[in-house]
C-alpha positions as a printed NumPy array, in Angstrom:
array([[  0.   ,   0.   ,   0.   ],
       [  1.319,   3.385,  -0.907],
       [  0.323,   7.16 ,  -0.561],
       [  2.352,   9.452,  -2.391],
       [ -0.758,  11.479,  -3.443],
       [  0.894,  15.055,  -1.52 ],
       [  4.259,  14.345,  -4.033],
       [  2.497,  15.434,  -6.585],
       [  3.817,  13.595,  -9.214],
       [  2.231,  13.8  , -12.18 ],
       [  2.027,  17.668, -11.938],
       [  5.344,  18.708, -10.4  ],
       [  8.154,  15.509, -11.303],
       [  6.527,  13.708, -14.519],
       [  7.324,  17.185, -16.714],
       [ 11.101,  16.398, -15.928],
       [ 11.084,  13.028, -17.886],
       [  8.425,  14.08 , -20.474],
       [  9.707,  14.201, -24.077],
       [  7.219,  11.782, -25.482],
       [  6.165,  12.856, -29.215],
       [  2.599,  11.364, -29.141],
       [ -0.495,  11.318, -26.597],
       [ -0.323,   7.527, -26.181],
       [  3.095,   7.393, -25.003],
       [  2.537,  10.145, -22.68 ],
       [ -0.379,   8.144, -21.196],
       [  2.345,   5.369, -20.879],
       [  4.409,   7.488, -19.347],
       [  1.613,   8.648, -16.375],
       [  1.829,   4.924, -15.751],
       [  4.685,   4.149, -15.011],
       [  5.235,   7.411, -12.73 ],
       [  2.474,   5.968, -10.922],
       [  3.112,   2.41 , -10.262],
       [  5.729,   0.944,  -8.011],
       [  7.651,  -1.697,  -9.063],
       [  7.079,  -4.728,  -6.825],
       [ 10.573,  -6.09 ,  -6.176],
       [ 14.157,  -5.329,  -5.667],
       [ 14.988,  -7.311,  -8.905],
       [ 12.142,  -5.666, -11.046],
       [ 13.876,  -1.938,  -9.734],
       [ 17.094,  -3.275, -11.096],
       [ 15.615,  -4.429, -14.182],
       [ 14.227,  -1.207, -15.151],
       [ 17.408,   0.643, -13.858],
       [ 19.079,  -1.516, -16.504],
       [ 16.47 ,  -1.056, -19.331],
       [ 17.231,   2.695, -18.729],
       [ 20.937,   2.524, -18.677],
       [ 20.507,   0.734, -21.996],
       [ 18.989,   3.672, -23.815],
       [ 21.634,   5.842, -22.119],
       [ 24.126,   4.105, -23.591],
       [ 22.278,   4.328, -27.125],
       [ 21.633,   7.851, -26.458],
       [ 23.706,   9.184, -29.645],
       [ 20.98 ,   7.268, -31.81 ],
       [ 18.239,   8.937, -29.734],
       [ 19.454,  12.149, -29.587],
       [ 17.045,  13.576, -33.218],
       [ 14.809,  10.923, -32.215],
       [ 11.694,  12.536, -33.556],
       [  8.695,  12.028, -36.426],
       [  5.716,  13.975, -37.906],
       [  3.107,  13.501, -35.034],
       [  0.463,  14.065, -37.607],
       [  1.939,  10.836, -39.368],
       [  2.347,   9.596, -36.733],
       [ -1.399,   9.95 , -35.81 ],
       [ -2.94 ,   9.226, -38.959],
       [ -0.954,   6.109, -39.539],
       [ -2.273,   4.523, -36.397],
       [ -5.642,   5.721, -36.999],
       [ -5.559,   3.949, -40.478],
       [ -4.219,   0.622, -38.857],
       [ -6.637,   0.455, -36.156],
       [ -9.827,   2.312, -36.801],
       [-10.147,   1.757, -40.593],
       [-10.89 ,  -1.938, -42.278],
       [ -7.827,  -2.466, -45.432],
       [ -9.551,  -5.482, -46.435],
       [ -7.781,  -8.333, -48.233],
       [ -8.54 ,  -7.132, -52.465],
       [-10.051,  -9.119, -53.879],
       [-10.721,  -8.975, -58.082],
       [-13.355,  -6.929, -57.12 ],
       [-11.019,  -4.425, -55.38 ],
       [ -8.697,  -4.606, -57.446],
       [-11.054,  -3.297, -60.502],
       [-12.492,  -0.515, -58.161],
       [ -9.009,   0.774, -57.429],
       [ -8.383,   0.693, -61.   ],
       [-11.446,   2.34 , -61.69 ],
       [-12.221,   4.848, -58.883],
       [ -8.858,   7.557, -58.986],
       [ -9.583,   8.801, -55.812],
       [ -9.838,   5.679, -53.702],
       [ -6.877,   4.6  , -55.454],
       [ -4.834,   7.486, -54.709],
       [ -6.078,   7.988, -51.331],
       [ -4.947,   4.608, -50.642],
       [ -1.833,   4.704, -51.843],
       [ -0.544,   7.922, -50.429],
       [ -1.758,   6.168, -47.094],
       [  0.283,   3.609, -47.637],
       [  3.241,   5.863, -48.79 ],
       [  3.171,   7.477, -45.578],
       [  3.163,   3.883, -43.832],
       [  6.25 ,   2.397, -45.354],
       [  7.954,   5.729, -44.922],
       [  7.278,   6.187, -41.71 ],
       [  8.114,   2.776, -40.492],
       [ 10.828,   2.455, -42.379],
       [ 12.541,   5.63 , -40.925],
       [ 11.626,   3.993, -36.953],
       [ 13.213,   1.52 , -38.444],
       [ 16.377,   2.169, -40.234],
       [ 17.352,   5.124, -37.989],
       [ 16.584,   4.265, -34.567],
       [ 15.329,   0.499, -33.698],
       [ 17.61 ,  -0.961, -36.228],
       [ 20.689,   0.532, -35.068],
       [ 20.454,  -0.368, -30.993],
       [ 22.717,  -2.011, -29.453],
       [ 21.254,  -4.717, -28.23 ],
       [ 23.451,  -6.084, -25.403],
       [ 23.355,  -3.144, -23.751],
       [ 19.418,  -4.112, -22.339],
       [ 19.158,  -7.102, -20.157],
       [ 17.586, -10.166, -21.92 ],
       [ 13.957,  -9.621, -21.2  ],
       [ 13.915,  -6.155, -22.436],
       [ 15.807,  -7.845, -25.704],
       [ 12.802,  -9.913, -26.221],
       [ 10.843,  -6.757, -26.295],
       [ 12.94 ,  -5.077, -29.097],
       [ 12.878,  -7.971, -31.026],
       [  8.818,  -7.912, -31.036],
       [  8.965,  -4.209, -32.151],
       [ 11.393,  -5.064, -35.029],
       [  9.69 ,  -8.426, -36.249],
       [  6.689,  -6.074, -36.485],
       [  7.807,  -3.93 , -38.814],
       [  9.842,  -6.456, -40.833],
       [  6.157,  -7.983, -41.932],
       [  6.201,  -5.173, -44.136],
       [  9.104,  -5.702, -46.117],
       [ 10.134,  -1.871, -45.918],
       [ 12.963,  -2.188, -48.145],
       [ 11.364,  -3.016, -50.781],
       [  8.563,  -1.007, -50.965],
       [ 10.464,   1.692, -49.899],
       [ 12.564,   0.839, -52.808],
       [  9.347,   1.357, -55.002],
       [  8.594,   4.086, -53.847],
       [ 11.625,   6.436, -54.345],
       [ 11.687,   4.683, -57.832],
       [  8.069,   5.528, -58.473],
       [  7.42 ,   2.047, -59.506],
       [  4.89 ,   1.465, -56.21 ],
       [  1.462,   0.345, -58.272],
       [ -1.694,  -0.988, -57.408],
       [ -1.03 ,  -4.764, -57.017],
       [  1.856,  -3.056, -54.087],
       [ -1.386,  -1.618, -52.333],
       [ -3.512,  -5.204, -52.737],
       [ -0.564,  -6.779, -51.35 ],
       [ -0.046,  -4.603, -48.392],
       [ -3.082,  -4.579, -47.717],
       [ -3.348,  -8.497, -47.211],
       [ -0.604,  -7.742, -44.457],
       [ -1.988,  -5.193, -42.856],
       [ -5.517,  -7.427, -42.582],
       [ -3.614, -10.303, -41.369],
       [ -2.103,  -7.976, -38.68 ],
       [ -4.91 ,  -6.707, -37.573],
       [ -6.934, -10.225, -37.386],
       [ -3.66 , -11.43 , -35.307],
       [ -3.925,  -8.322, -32.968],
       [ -0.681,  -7.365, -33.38 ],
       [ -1.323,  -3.901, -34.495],
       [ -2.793,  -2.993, -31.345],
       [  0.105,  -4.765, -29.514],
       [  2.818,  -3.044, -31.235],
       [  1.314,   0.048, -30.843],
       [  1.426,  -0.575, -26.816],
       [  5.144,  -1.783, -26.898],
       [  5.987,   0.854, -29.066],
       [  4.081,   3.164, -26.218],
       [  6.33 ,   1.521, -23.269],
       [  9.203,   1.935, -25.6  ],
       [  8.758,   6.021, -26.336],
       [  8.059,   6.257, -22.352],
       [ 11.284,   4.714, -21.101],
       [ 13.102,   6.361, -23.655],
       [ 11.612,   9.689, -22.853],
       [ 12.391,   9.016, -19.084],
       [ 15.999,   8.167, -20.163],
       [ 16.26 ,  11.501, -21.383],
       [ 15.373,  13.326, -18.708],
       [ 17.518,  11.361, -16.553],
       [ 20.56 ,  12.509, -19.14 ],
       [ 19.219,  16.352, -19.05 ],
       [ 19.01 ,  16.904, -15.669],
       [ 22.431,  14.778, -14.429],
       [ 19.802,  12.249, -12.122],
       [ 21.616,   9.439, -10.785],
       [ 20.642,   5.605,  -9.827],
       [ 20.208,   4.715,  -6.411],
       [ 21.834,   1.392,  -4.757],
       [ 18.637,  -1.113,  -3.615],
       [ 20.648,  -1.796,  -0.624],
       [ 19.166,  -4.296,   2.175],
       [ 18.735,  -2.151,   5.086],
       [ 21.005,   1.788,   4.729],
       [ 18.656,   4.377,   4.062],
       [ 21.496,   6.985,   2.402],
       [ 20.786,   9.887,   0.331],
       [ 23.222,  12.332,  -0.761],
       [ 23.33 ,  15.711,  -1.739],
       [ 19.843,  15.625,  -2.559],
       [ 17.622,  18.466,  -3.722],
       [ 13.756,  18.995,  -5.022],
       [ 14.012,  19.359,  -8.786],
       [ 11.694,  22.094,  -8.648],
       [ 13.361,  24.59 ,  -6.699],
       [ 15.951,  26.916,  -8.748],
       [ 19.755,  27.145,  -7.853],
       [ 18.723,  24.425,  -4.889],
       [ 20.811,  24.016,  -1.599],
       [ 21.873,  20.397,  -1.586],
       [ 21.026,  18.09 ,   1.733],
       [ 21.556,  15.043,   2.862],
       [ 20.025,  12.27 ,   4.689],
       [ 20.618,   9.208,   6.067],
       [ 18.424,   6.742,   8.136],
       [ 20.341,   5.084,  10.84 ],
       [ 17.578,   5.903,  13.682],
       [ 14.121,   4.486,  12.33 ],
       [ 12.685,   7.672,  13.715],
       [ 13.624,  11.257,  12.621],
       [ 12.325,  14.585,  14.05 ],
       [ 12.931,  17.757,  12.077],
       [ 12.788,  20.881,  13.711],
       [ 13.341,  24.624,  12.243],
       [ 11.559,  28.246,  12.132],
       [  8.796,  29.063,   9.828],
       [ 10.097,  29.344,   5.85 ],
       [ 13.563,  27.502,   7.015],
       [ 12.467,  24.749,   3.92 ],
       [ 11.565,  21.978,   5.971],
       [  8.449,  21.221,   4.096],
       [ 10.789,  21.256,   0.681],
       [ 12.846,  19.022,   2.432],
       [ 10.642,  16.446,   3.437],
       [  9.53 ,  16.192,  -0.845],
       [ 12.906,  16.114,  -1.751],
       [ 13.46 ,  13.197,   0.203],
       [ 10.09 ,  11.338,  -0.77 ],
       [ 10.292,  12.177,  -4.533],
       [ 13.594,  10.014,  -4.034],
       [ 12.58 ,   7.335,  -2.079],
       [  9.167,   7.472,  -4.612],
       [ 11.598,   7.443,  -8.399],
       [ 13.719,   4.857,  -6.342],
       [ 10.908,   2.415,  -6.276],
       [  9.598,   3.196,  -9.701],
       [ 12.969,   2.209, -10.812],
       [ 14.24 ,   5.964, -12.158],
       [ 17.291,   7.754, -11.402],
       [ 16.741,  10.945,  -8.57 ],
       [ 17.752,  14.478,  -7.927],
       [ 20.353,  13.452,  -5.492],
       [ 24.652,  12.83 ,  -6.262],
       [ 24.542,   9.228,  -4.762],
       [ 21.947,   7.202,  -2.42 ],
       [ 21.64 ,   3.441,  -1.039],
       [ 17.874,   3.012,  -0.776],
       [ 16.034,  -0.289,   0.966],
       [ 13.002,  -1.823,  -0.585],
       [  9.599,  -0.573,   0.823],
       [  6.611,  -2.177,   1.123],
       [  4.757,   0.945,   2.193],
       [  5.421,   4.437,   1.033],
       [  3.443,   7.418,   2.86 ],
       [  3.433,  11.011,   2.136],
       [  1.483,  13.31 ,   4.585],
       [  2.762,  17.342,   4.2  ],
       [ -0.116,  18.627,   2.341],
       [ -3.379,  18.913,   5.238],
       [ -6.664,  19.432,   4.519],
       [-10.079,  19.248,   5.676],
       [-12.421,  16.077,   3.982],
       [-15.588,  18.185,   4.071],
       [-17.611,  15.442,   1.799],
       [-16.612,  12.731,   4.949],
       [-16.932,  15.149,   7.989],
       [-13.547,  14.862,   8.553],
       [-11.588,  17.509,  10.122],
       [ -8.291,  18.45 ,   9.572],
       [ -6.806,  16.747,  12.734],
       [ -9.615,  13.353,  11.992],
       [ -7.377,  12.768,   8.771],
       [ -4.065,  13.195,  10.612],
       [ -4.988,  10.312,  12.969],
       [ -6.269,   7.86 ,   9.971],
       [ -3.326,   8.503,   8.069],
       [ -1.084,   7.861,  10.979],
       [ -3.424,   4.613,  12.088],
       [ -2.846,   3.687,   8.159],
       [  0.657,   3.659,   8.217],
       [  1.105,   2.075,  11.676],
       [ -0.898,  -0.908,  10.761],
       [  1.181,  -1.71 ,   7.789],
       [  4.152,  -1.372,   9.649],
       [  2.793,  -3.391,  12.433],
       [  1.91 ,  -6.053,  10.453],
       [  4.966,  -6.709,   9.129],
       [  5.636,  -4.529,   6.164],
       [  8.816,  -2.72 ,   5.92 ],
       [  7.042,   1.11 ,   5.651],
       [  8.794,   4.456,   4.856],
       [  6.456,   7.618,   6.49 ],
       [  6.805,  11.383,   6.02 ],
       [  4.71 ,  13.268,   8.079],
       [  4.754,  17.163,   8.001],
       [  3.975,  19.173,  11.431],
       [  2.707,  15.93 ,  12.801],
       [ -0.689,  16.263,  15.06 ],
       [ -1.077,  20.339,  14.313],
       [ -4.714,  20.244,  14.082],
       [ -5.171,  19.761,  17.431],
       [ -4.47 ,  21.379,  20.88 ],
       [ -0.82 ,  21.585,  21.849],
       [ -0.894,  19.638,  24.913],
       [ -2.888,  17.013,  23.069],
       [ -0.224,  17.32 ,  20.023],
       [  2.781,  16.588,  22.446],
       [  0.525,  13.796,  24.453],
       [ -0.164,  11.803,  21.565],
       [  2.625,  12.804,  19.36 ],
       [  5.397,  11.673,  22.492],
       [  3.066,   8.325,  22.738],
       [  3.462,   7.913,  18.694],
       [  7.261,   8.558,  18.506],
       [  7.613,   5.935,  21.363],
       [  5.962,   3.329,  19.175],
       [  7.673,   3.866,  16.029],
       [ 10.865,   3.476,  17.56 ],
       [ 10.06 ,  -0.083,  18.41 ],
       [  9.322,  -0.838,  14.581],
       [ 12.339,  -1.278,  13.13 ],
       [ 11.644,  -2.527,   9.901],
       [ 10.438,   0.909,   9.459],
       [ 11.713,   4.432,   8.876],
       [  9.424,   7.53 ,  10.266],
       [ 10.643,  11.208,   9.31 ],
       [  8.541,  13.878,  11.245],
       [  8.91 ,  17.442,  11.368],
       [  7.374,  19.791,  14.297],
       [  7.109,  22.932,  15.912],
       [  6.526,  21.337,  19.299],
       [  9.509,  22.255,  21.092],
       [  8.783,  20.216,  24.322],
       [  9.389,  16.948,  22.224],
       [ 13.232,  17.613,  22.834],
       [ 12.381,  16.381,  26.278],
       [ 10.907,  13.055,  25.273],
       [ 12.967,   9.726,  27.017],
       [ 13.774,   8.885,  23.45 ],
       [ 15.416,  11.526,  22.288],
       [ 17.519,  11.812,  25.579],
       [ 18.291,   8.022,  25.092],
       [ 19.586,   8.585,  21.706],
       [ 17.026,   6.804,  20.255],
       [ 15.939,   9.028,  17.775],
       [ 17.611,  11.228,  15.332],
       [ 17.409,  14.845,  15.21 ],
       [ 17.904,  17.877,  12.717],
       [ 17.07 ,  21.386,  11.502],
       [ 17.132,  23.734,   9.184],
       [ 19.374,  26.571,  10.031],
       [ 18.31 ,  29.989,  10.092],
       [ 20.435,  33.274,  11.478],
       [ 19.159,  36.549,  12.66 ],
       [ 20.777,  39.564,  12.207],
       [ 19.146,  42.464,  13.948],
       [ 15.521,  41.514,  13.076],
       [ 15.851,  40.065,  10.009],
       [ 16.026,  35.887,   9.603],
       [ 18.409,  34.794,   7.053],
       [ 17.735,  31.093,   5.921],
       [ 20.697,  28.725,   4.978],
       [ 18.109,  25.661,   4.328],
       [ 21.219,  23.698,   5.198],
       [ 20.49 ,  20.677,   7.125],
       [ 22.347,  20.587,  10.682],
       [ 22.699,  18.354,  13.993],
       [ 20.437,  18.549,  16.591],
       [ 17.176,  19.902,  17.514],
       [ 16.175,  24.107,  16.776],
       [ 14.377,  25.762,  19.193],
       [ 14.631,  29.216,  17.402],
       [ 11.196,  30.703,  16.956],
       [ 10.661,  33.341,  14.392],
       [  6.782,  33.358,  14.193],
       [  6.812,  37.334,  15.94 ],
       [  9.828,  38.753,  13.962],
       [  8.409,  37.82 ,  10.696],
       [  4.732,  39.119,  12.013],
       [  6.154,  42.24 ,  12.697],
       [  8.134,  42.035,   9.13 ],
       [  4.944,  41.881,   7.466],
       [  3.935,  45.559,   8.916],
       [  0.858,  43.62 ,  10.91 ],
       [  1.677,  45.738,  14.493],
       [  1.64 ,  48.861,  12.521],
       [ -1.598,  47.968,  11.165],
       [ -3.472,  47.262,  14.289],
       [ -1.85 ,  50.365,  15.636],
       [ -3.543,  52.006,  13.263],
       [ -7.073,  51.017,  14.204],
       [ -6.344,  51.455,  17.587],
       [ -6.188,  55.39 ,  16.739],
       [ -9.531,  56.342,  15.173],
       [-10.904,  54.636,  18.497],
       [ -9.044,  56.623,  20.718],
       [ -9.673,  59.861,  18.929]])
């Protein structure tokens, strides 16, 4: 079970590895950006799938085609009937010019088409460069459009010899095809294909790197939310199950807690991350809680949904499943001496479930004085923020240890808030 809903993935992460040319391979794309893989070894697999296209990447750099052929040609495979001609046919192409051409400068555009996937880009991989189920999947795309003999009839075409007994036979191969199903299943490989190259891309744009699938380390290095320009690099590492983050208002910690689940998120979807090196575990259970809101259609309120989501995650993890949990301002919808009650009683717990890893960040100060925390049992960091005179200055560099600084009134006053309430204090006094 997984919640990543508050990454917002397909909005904020997807547009780094989108290059697709064509709706359906976008679509294919949202997929896989979606879906977890559901083993170490199937991470690994994909990681290697991907490397294999980076390696090709000089015969996918102009990797490109008319959309609009594109677009019609699939149309014209799948949605139209090219019937086997029969004598019948044969005479009516003869006779009727306009079928006849029409026909023919569909099928013009077919062989050309294909022919350039083809020649230029499916026909030059290296094969040994994917591992030997992805192979398989080449091979299908290939055998595909060898059925159509594109030599030839590409031949025939550049030699203006291509006449109509060219379109009756073509047409014979195309029915067969589609009788077979393997239009529509080349069309989906050829889907997966455009979306793993597209992500490969991205991965080569923006310098992402591969993460270890390590047993148990939880490392991330020099890490960073792809979405923030000229980003300050963090790291993090999970050697305590249980992580409290502390830090003033605006001191990133919110940023922080993404950056780390968009990793551990592309880690399990088999991608490369915005990080310079990490050694991720395997998780069963991936939950994201930073964005809070109110389920008014339910009659939840805001602090209803922080308990289920925290009663979610805890009975994954204590059922066994190995669970990684972000939770932002843990327990903020409620009182603060129910907050620290309940949130001192939930830290206790998590510690115990080791199989786990729990980051939580919090503006509940008297949390420092939990038995855990004294004990060493827990780890604990902030984001570092200076003041000079009354102004805050934000590093958003991760540090040691637990921040009690409080900035809430200097950046009230900042905002010119005192001046305004000293101003309607005035026209009542007068």
């Amino acid at each position: 079970m997984h919640d990543v809903e508050d990454l917002n993935i397909k909005q904020e992460i997807l547009p780094f590895f989108d290059f697709t040319l064509n709706s359906f391979s976008r679509l294919s794309l949202g997929k896989l950006m979606i879906t977890p893989l559901e083993s170490p070894d199937r991470i690994r697999e994909r990681q290697q799938v991907l490397k294999g296209f980076i390696s090709n990447a000089g015969i996918f750099r102009e990797y490109t085609y008319s959309r609009t052929d594109f677009y019609e040609i699939k149309r014209f495979l799948t949605e139209s009937s090219v019937n086997k001609l029969n004598f019948s046919d044969r005479l009516r192409l003869l006779i009727s010019e306009n079928d006849r051409m029409a026909l023919k400068a569909r099928f013009i555009q077919l062989i050309t088409f294909f022919n350039k996937l083809n020649s230029w880009y499916l026909g030059r991989i290296t094969k040994d460069d994917f591992p030997d189920g992805y192979k398989a999947g080449l091979a299908l795309l290939q055998d595909f459009l060898q059925k159509f003999n594109l030599p030839f009839y590409d031949r025939l075409i550049l030699e203006n010899r291509f006449r109509n007994r060219h379109i009756a036979e073509l047409s014979e191969i195309v029915t067969k095809l589609q009788t077979a199903g393997e239009i529509v299943s080349f069309y989906n490989r050829l889907a997966e294909f455009e979306a793993m190259l597209s992500v490969s891309q991205g991965i080569l744009k923006y310098g992402f790197v591969f993460p270890e699938i390590s047993s148990n380390d939880l490392i991330i290095n020099e890490l960073y939310h792809p979405l923030v320009k000229n980003p300050v690099i963090n790291n993090f590492s999970g050697f305590h199950n249980v992580t409290l983050l502390t830090g003033p208002n605006m001191s990133g910690k919110s940023t922080y807690l993404k950056s780390i689940g968009v990793c551990i998120w592309l880690a399990h979807i088999g991608l490369a991350l915005p990080a310079a090196s990490a050694r991720i575990p395997f998780y069963t259970g991936i939950f994201v809680s930073i964005n809070h809101s109110d389920d008014i259609a339910r009659g939840y309120s805001h602090f209803m949904q922080e308990v289920l989501r925290v009663k979610s995650v805890l009975n994954e993890a204590v059922n066994g499943q190995k669970c990684f949990a972000v939770f932002d301002e843990l327990f903020k919808g409620t009182n603060p001496d129910d907050a620290l009650e309940i949130s001192a009683a939930t830290i206790a717990g998590m510690t115990r479930l080791n199989n786990s890893v729990f980051i939580i960040s919090t503006h509940l100060h008297l949390l420092n004085k939990i038995k855990e925390n004294e004990a060493g049992d827990i780890n604990t960091c902030h984001l570092d923020c200076d003041i000079d005179g009354e102004r805050p200055f934000f590093s958003y560099k991760l540090r040691e240890g637990w921040s009690d600084l409080r900035i809430g009134t200097l950046l009230f006053k900042q905002a010119g808030i005192y001046r305004l309430l000293a101003a309607t204090i005035e026209p009542m006094i007068s």
